[in-house]
ChimeraX commands (.cxc) that place a marker at each C-alpha (Angstrom):
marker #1 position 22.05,35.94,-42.16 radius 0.5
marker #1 position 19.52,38.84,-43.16 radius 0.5
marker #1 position 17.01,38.07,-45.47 radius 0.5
marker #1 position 16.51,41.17,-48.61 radius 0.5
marker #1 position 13.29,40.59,-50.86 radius 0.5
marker #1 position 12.96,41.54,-54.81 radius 0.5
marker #1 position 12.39,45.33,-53.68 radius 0.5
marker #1 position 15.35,45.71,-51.78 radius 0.5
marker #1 position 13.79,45.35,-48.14 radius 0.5
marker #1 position 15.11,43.48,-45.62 radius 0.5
marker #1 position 12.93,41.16,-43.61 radius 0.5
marker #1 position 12.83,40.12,-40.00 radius 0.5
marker #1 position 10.06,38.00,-38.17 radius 0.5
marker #1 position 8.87,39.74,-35.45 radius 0.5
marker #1 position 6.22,37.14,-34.25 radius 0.5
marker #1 position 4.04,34.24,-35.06 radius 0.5
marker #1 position 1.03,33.66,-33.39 radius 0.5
marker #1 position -1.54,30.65,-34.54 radius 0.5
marker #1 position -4.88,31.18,-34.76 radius 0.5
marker #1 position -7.81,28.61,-35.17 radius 0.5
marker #1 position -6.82,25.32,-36.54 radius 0.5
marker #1 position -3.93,25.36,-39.26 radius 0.5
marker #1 position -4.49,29.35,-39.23 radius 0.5
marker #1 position -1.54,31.68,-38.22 radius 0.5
marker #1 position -0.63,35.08,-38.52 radius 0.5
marker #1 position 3.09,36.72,-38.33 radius 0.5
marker #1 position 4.06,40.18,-37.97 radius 0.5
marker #1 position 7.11,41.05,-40.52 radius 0.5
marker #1 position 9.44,43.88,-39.91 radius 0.5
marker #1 position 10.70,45.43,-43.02 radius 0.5
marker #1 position 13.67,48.03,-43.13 radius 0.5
marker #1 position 16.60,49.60,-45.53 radius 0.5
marker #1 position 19.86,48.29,-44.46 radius 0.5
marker #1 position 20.59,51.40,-42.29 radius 0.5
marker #1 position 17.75,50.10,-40.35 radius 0.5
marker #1 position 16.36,53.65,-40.37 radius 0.5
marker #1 position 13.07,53.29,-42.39 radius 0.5
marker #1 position 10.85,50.70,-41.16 radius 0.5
marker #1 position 7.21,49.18,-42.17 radius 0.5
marker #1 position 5.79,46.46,-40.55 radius 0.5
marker #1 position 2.99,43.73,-41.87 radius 0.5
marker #1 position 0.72,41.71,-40.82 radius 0.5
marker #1 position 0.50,38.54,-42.39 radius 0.5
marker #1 position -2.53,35.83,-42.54 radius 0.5
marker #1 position -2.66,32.49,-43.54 radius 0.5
marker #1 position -5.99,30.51,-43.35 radius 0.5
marker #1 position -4.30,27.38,-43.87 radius 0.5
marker #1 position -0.69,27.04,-43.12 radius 0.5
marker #1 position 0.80,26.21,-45.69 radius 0.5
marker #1 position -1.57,24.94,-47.71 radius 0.5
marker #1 position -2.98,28.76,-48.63 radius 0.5
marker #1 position -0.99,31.55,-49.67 radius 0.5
marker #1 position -0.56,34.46,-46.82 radius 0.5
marker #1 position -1.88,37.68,-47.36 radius 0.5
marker #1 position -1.55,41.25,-45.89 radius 0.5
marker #1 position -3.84,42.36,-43.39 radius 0.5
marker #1 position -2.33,45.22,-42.06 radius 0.5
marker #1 position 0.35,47.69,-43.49 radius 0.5
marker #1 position 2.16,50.39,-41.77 radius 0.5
marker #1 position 5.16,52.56,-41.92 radius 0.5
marker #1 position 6.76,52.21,-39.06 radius 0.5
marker #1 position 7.66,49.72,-36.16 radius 0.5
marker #1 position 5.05,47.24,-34.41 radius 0.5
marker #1 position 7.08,45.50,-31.92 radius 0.5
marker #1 position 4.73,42.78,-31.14 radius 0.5
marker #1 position 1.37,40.94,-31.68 radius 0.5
marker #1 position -1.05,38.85,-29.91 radius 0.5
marker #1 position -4.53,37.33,-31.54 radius 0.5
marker #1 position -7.14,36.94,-29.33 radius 0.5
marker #1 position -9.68,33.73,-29.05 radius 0.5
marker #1 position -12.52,35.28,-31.45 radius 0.5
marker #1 position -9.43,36.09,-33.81 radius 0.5
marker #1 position -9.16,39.62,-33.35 radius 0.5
marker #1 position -5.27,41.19,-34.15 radius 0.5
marker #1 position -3.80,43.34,-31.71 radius 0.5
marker #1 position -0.49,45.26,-32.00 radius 0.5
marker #1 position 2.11,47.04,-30.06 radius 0.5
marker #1 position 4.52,50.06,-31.23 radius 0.5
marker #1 position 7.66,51.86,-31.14 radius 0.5
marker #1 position 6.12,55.01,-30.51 radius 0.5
marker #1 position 3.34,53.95,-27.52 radius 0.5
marker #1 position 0.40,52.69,-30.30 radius 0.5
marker #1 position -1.57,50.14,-29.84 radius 0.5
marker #1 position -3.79,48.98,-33.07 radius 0.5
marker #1 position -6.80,46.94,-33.00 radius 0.5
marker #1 position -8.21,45.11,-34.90 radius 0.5
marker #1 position -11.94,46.63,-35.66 radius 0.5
marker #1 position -15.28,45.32,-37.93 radius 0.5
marker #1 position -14.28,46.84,-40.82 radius 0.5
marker #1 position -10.28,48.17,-40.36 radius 0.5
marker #1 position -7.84,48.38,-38.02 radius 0.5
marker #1 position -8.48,51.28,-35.04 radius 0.5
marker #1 position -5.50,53.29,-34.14 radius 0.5
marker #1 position -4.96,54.24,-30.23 radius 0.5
marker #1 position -2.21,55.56,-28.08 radius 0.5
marker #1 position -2.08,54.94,-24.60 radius 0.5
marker #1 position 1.29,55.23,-23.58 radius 0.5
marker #1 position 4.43,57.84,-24.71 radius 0.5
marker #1 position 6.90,55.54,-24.81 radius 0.5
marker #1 position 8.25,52.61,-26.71 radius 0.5
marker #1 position 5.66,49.31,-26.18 radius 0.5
marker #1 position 7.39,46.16,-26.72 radius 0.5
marker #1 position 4.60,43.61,-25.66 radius 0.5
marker #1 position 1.49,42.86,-25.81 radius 0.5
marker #1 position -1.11,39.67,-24.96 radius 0.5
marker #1 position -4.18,39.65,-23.42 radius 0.5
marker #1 position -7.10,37.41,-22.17 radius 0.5
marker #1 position -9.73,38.75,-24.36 radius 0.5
marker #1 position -11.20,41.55,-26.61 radius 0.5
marker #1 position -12.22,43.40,-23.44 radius 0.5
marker #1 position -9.05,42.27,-21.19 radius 0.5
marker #1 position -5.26,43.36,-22.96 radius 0.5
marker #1 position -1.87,44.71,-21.69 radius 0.5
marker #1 position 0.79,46.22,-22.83 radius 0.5
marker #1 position 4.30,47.00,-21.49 radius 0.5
marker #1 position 7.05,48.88,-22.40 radius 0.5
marker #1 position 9.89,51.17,-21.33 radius 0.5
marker #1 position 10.26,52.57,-18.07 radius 0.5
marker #1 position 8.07,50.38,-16.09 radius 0.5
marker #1 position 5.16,50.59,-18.41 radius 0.5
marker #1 position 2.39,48.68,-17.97 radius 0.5
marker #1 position -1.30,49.55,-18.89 radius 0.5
marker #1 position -4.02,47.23,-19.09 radius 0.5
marker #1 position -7.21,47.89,-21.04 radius 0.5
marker #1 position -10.43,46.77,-19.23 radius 0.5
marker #1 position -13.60,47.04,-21.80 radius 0.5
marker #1 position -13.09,50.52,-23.31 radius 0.5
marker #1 position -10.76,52.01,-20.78 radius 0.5
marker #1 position -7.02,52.12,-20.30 radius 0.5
marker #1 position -5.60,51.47,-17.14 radius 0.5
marker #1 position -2.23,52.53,-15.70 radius 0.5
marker #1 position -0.83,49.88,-13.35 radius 0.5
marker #1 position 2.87,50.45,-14.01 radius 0.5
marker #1 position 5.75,48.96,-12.16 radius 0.5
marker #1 position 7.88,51.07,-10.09 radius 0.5
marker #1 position 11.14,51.43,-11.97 radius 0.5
marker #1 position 12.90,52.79,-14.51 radius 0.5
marker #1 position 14.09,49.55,-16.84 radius 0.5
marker #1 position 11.84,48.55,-20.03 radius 0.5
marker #1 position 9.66,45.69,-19.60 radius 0.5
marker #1 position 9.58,43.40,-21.90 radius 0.5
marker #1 position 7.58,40.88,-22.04 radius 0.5
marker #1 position 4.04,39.86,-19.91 radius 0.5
marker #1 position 1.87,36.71,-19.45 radius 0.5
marker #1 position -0.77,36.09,-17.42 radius 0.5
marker #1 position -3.75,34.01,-16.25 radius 0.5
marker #1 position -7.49,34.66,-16.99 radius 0.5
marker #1 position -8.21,35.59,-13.20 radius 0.5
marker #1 position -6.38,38.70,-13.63 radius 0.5
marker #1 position -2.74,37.35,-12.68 radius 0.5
marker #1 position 0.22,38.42,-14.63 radius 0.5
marker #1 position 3.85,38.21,-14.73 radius 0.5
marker #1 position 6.28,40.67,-16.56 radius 0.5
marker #1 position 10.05,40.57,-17.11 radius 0.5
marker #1 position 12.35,43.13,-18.41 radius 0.5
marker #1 position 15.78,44.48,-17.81 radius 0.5
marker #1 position 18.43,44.31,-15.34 radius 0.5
marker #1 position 16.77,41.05,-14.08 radius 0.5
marker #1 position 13.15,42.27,-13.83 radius 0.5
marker #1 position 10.74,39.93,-12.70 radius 0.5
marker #1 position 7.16,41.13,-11.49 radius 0.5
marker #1 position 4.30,39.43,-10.22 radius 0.5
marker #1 position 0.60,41.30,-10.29 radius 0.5
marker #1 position -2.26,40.24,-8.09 radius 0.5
marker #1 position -4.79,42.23,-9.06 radius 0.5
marker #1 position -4.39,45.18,-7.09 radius 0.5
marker #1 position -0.56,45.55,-7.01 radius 0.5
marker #1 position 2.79,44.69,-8.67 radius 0.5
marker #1 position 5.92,42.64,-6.01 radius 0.5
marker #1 position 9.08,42.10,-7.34 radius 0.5
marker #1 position 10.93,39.15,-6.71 radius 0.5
marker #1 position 14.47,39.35,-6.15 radius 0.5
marker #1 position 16.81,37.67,-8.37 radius 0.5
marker #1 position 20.93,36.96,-7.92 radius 0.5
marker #1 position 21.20,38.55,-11.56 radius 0.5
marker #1 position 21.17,41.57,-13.78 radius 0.5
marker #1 position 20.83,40.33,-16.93 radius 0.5
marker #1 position 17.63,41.00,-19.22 radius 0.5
marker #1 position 14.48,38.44,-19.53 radius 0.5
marker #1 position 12.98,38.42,-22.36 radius 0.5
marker #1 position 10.49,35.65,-22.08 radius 0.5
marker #1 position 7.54,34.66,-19.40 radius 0.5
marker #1 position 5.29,31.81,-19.88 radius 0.5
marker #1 position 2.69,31.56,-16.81 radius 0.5
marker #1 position 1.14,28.32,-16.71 radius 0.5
marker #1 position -0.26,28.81,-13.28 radius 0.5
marker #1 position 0.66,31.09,-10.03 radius 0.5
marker #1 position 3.00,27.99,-8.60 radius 0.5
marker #1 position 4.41,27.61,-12.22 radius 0.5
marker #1 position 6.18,30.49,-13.84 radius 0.5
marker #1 position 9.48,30.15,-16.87 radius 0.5
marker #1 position 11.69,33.15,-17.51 radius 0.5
marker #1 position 14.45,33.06,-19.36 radius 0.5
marker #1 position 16.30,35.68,-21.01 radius 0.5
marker #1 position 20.01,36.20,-22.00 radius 0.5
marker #1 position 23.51,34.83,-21.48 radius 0.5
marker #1 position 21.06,31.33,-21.14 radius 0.5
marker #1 position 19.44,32.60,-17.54 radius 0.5
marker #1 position 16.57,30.88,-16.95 radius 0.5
marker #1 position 14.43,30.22,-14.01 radius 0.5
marker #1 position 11.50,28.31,-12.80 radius 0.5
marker #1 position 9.15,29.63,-10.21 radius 0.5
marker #1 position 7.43,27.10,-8.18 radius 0.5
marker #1 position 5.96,27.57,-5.11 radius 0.5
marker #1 position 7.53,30.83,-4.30 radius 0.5
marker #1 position 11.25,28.85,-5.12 radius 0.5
marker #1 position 13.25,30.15,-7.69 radius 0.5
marker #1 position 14.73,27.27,-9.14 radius 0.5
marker #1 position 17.79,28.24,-12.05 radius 0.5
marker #1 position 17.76,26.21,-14.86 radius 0.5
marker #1 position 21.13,24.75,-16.77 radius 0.5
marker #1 position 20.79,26.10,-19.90 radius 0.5
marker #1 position 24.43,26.96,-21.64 radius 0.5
marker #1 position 24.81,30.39,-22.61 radius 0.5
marker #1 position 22.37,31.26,-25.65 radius 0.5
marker #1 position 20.32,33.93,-25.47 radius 0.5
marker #1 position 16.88,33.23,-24.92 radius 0.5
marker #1 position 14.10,35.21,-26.37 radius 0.5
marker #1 position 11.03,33.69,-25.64 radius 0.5
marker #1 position 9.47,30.80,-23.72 radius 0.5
marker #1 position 6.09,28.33,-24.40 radius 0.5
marker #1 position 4.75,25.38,-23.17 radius 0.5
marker #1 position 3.35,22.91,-25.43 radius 0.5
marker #1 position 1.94,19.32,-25.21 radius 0.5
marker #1 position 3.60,19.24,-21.48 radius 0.5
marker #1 position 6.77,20.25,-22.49 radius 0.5
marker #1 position 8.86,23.82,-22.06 radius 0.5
marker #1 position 10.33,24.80,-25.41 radius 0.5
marker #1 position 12.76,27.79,-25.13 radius 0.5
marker #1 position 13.29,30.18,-28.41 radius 0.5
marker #1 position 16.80,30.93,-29.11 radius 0.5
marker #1 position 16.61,33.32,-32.16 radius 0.5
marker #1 position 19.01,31.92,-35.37 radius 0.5
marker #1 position 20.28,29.24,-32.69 radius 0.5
marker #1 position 16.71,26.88,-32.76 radius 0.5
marker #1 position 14.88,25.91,-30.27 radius 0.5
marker #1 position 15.58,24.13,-27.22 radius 0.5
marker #1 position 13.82,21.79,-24.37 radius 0.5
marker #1 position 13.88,21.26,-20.85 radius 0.5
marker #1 position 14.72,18.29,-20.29 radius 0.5
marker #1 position 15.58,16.50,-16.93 radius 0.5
marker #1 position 15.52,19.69,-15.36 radius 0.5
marker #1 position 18.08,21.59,-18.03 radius 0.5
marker #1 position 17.24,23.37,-21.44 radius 0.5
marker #1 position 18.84,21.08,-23.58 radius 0.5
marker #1 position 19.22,21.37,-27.71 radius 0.5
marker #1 position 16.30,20.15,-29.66 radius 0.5
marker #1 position 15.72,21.75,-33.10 radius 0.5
marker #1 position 18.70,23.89,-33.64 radius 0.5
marker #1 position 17.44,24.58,-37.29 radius 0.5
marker #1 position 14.48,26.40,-36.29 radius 0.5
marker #1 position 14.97,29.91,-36.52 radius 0.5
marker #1 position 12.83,30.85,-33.05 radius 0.5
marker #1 position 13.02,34.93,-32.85 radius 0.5
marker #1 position 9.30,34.52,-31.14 radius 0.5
marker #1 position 7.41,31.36,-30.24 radius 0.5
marker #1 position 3.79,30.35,-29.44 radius 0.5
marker #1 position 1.56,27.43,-29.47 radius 0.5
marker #1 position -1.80,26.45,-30.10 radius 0.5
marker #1 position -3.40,22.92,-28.70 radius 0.5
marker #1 position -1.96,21.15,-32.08 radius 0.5
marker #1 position 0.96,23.11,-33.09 radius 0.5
marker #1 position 3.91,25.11,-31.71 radius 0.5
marker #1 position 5.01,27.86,-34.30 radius 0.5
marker #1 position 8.47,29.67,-34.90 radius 0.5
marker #1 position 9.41,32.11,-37.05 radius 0.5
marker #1 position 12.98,33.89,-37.85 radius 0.5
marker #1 position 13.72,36.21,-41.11 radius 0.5
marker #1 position 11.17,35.02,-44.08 radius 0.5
marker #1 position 10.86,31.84,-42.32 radius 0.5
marker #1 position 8.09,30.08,-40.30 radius 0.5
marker #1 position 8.12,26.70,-38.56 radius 0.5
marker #1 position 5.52,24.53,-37.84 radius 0.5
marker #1 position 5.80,21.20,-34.91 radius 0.5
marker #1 position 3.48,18.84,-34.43 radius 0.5
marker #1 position 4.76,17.08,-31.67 radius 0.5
marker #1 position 6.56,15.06,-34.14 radius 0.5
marker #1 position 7.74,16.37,-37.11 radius 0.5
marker #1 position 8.59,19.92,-38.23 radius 0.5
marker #1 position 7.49,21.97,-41.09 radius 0.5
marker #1 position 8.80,24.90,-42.78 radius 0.5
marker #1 position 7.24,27.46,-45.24 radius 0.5
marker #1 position 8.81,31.11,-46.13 radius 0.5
marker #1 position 6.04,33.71,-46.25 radius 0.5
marker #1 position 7.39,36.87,-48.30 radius 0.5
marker link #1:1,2 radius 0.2
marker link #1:2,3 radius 0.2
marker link #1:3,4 radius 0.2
marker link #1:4,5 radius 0.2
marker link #1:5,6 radius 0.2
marker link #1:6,7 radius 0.2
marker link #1:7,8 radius 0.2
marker link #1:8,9 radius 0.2
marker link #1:9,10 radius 0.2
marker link #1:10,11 radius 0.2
marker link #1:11,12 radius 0.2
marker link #1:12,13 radius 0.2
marker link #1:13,14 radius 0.2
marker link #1:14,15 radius 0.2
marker link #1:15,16 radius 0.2
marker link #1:16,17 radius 0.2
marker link #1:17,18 radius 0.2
marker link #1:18,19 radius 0.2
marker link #1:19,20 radius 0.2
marker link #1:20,21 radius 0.2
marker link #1:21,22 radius 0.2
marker link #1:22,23 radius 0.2
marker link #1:23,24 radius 0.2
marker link #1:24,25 radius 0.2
marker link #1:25,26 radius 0.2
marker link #1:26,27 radius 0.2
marker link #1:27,28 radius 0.2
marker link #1:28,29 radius 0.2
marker link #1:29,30 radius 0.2
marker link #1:30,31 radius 0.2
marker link #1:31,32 radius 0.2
marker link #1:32,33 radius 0.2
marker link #1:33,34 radius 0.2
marker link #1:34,35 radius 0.2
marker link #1:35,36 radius 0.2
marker link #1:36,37 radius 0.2
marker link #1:37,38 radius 0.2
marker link #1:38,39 radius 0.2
marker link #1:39,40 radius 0.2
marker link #1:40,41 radius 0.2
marker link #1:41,42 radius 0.2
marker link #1:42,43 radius 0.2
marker link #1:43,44 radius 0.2
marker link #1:44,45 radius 0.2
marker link #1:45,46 radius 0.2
marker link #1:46,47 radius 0.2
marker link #1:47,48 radius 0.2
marker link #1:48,49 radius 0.2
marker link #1:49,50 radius 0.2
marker link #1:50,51 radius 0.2
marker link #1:51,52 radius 0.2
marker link #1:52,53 radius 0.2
marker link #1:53,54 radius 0.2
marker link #1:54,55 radius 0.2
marker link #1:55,56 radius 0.2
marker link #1:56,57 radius 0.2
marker link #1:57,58 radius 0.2
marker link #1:58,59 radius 0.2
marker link #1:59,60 radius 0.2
marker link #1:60,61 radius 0.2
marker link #1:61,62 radius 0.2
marker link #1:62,63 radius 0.2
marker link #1:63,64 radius 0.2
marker link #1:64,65 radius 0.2
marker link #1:65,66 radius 0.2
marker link #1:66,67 radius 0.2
marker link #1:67,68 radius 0.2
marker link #1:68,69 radius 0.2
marker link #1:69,70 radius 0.2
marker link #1:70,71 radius 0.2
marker link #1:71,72 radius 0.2
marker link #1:72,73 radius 0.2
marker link #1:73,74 radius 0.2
marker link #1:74,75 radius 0.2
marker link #1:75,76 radius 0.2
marker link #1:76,77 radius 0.2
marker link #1:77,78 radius 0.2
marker link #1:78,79 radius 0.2
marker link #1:79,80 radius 0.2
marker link #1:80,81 radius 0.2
marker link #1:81,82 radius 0.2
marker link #1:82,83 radius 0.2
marker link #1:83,84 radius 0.2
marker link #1:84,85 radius 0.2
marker link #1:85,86 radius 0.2
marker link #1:86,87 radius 0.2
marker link #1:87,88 radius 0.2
marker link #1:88,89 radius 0.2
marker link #1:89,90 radius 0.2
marker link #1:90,91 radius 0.2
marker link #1:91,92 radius 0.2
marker link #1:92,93 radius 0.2
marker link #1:93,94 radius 0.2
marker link #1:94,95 radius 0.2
marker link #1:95,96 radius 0.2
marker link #1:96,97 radius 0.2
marker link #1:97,98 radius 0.2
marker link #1:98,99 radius 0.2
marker link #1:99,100 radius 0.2
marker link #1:100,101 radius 0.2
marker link #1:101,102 radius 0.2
marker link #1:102,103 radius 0.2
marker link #1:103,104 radius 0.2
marker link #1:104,105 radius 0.2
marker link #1:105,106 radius 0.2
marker link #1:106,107 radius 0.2
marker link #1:107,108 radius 0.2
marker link #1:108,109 radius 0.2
marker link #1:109,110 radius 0.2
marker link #1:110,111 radius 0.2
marker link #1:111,112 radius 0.2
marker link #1:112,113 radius 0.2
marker link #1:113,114 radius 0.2
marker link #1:114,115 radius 0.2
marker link #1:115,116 radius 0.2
marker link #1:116,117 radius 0.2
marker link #1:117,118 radius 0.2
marker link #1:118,119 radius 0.2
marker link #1:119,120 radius 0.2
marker link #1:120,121 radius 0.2
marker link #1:121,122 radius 0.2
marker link #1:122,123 radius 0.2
marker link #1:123,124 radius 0.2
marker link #1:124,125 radius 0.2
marker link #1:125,126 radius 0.2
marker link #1:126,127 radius 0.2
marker link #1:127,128 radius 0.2
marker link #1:128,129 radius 0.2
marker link #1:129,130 radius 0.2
marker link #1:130,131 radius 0.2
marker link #1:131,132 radius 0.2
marker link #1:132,133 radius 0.2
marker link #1:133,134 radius 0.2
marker link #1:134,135 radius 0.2
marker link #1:135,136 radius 0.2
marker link #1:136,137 radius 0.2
marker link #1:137,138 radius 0.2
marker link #1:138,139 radius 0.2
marker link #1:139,140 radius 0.2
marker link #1:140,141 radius 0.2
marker link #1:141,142 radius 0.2
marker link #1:142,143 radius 0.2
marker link #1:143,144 radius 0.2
marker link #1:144,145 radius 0.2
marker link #1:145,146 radius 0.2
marker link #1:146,147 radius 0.2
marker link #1:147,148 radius 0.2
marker link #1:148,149 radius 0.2
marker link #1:149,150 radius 0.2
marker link #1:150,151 radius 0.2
marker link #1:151,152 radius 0.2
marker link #1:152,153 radius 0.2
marker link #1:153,154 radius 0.2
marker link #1:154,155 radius 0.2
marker link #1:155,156 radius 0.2
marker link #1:156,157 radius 0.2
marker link #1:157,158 radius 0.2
marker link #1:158,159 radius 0.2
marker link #1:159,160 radius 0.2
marker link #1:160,161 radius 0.2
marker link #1:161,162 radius 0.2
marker link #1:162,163 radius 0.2
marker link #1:163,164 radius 0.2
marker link #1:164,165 radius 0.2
marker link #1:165,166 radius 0.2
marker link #1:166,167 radius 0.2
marker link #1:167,168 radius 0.2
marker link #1:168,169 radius 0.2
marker link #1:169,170 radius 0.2
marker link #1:170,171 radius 0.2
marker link #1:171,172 radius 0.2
marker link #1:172,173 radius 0.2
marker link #1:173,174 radius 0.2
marker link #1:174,175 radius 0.2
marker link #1:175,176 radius 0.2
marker link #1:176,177 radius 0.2
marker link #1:177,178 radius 0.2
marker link #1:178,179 radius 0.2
marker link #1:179,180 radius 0.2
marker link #1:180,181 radius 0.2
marker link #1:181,182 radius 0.2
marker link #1:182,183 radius 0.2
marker link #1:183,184 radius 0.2
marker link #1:184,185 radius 0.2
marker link #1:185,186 radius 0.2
marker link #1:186,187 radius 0.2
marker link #1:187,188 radius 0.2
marker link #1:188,189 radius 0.2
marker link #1:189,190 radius 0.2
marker link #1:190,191 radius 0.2
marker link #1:191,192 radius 0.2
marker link #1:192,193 radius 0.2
marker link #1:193,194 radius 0.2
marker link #1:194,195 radius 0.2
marker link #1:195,196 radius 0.2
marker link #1:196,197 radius 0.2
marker link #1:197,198 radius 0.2
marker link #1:198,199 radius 0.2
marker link #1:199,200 radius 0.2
marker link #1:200,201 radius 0.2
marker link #1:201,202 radius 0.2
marker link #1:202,203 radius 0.2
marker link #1:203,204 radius 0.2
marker link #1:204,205 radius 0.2
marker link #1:205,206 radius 0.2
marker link #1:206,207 radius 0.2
marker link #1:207,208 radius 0.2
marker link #1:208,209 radius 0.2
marker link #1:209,210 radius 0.2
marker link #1:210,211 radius 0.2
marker link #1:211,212 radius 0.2
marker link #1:212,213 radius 0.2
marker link #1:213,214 radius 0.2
marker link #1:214,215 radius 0.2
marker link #1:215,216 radius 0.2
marker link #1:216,217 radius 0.2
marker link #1:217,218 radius 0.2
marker link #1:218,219 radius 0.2
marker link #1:219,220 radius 0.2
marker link #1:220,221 radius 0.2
marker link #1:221,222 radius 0.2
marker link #1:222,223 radius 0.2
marker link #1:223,224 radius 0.2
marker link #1:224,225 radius 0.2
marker link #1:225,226 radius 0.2
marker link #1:226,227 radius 0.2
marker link #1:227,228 radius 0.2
marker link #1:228,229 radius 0.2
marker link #1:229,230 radius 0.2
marker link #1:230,231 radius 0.2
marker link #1:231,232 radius 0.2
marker link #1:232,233 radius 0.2
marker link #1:233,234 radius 0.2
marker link #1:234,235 radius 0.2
marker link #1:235,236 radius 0.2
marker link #1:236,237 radius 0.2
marker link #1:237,238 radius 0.2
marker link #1:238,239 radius 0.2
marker link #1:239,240 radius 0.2
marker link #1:240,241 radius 0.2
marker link #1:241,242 radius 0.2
marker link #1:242,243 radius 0.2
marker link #1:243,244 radius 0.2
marker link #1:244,245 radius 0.2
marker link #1:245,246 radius 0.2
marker link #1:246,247 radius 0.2
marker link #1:247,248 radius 0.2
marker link #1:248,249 radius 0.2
marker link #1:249,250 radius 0.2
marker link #1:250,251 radius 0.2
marker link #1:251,252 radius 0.2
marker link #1:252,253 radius 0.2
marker link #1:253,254 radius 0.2
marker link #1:254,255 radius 0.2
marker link #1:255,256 radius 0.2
marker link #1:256,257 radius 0.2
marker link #1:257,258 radius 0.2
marker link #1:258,259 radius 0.2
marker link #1:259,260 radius 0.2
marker link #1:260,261 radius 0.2
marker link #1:261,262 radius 0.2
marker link #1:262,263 radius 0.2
marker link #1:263,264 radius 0.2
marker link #1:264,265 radius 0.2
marker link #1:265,266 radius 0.2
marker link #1:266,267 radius 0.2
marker link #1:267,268 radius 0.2
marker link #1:268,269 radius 0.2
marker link #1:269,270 radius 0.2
marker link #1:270,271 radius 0.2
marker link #1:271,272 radius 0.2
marker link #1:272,273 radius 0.2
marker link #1:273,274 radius 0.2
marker link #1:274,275 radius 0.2
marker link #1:275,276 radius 0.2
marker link #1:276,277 radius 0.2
marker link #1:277,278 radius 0.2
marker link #1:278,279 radius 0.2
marker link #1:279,280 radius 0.2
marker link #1:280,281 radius 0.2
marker link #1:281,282 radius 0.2
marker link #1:282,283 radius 0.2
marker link #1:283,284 radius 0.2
marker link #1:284,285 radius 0.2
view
């Protein structure tokens, strides 16, 4: 169920991401019910939930994803190709790329991709943009990677791409349908999962499916040596034993991350909190 505020908008979680300590920010969505006008903010709270969140960053129109670097910097993708950063005094405005962005992360301030539609991937090294797109046609959608350069990128069709540093291989998969979620936590250890409950572990150079029903998966993060698996208004689920098994099916997960102390969810006006025991839930506008 959609979530409207006092002034009419309605409001959908794009992301969480946590920042240092009990900090996190989340990037709302907010549209008319045609879903034709959109404006998208950026949210901070200091100290989930014990502060209230405030607006960092306003704009009218669609940032499809966020990622905030170690020294706390924000950094966001668009609909339209833009990428925003976060600067010393505002946010800088640049766009690398003519077509629709729908990811972002990076290692650093001076290391960040982005990927997008029709095989778009650019990576920006210090001050430069750099074009190492995939060869296809199909959006990608989401990328992770490794701090020596590796990353992995999934998108449509069954897309699943592997970059070492000077090129892109794809590795074959006995399915078309779209990932939406990569979580690299090293080269012999890579979880996609996308929808109609796909999932897959790469190990080794093995493709190994995981059992996981038929929800569909947006996102995937490891946290305190588990695999958690975000399954939009459906919760969030485990692997468990080898199969992605129901754990929290009251946790809204459109987008998931983790820090060392928390993993975070978020779904409508709603954010989640886990511990590794307990959860917690706070609404943010």
């Amino acid at each position: 169920m959609r979530y409207q505020n006092e002034a009419g908008e309605y409001i959908d979680c794009v992301t969480v991401f946590p920042g240092v300590d009990k900090s996190v920010s989340t990037l709302v969505l907010k549209s008319d019910e045609e879903r034709t006008i959109f404006r998208s903010s950026l949210y901070l709270d200091v100290d989930f939930p014990n502060t209230t969140s405030r607006i960092i960053f306003d704009i009218k129109t669609w940032a499809t994803s966020l990622w905030v670097s170690p020294s706390g910097n924000h950094y966001l993708s668009g609909i339209h190709g833009e990428v925003w950063e976060q600067g010393p005094q505002d946010f800088e405005t640049t766009k690398p790329a003519e077509v629709t962005l729908h990811g972002i992360w990076g290692n650093s301030d001076t290391d960040i991709v982005v990927v997008g539609d029709n095989g778009t991937v650019l990576r920006k090294i210090g001050n430069v943009w750099n074009d190492i797109s995939i060869d296809t046609d199909e959006p990608i959608f989401s990328v992770h990677g490794l701090a020596d350069g590796f990353l992995a990128a999934v998108g449509k069709r069954g897309g699943f791409h592997l970059w070492n540093g000077s090129s892109w291989a794809a590795v074959q998969l006995e399915t078309n349908v779209d990932f939406r979620g990569v979580w690299v936590g090293s080269k012999k250890e890579i979880y996609i999962c996308g929808d109609r409950g796909v999932c897959f572990l790469y190990r080794d150079d093995k493709l190994i499916q995981l059992p996981a029903g038929t929800k569909d998966y947006t996102n995937v993060q490891a946290f305190q040596n588990n695999v958690y698996f975000g399954a939009g208004d459906l919760g969030v689920d485990v692997l468990k034993d080898g199969a992605v098994v129901e754990f929290q099916p009251k946790a809204g997960a459109i987008r998931l991350n983790a820090s060392d102390k928390f993993l975070w969810a978020c779904n409508t006006n709603k954010i989640y909190r886990f511990d590794g025991s307990g959860w917690l839930l706070s609404t943010f506008v």
